[in-house]
Each structure stands twice: as C-alpha cells, then as structure tokens.
N, C-alpha and C positions, 0 to 999 in steps of 0.2 A: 771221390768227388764230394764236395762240399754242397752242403743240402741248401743254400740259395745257389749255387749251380744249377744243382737239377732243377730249383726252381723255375730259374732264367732257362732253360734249356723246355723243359714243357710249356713254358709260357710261347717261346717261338714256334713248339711243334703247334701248340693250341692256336696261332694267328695264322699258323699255314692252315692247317684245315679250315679256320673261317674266311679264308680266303678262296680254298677250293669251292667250298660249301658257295658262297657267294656266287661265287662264276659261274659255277652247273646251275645255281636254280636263273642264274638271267639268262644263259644259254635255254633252259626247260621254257622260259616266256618268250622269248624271241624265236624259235621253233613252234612256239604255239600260235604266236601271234603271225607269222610268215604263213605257216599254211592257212587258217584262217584267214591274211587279207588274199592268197590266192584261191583259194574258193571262193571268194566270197565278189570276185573281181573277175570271174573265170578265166583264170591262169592256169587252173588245173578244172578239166571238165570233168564232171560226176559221172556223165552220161558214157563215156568211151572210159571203156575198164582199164584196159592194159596201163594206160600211163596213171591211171587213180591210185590202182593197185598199187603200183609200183612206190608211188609217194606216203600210202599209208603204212606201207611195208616199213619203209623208211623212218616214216616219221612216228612210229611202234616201238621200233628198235634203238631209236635214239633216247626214247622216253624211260622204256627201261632200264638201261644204261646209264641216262641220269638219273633214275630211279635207284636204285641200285650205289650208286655214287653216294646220293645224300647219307643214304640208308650207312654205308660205311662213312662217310665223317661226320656225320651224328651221333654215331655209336662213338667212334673215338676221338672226340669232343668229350663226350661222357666220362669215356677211361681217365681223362688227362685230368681232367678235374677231380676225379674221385683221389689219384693218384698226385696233386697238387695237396689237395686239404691233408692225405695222411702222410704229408712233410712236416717234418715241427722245426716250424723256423719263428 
C-alpha cells in the first residue's frame, strides 16, 4: 500500500476516535449534569438509601467506563499520529 494510503487510511482511523472521544465526553456531561439536576430538584432523594445507592452505583460505573474510554482513544489518538509523522510522504 502506497504511503499516502496509509496516510488517508489513519487519517480516517484518527477522525473515528475524535468522534468517539467527542461523544463519551458529552455523554460523561450529560450524566453529570442529569444527576445533578435530579438531586438537586429531588428526583432522587438523599435521605432514603436504597434508590440513592442504586443511582450512584450507576452513575460510578458509567463514569468509569467513560473514563476508561477517553483514556483508550487518547492513547490511540497519540499512536496514529506518531505513526502519521513517521510516513515520508
């Protein structure tokens, strides 16, 4: 394959990940911002555990997860570009 190929071919991989990247971190503010207006509105009460629990449970597991997310197409964001420059085109 011919080395503007590969170039054209990481450049697509590189606009998928900033597209992923993009979407996880509006999902990570929209999950933040949803619990937040429900506490803050008491839609989720502090006082009674069980359903609290349940939501921080929740909303822990999802953080990580987009946590985790960025963390892997950040990283290979990085690869693709390090991998772009040592093209000689």
């Amino acid at each position: 394959m011919g080395e503007l190929k590969k170039k054209n071919k990481l450049d697509l991989d590189y606009n998928r990940c900033c597209q992923f990247l993009n979407t996880t971190i509006i999902v990570l503010i929209t999950i933040f911002l949803g619990f937040l207006l429900a506490v803050l509105t008491n839609q989720i009460q502090v006082g009674k555990n069980m359903p609290f629990i349940f939501v921080i449970s929740l909303f822990i597991a999802v953080l990580i997860i987009s946590v985790y997310f960025l963390i892997s197409f950040y990283s290979e964001m990085k690869a693709i570009i390090r991998k772009i420059d040592k093209l000689k085109i």
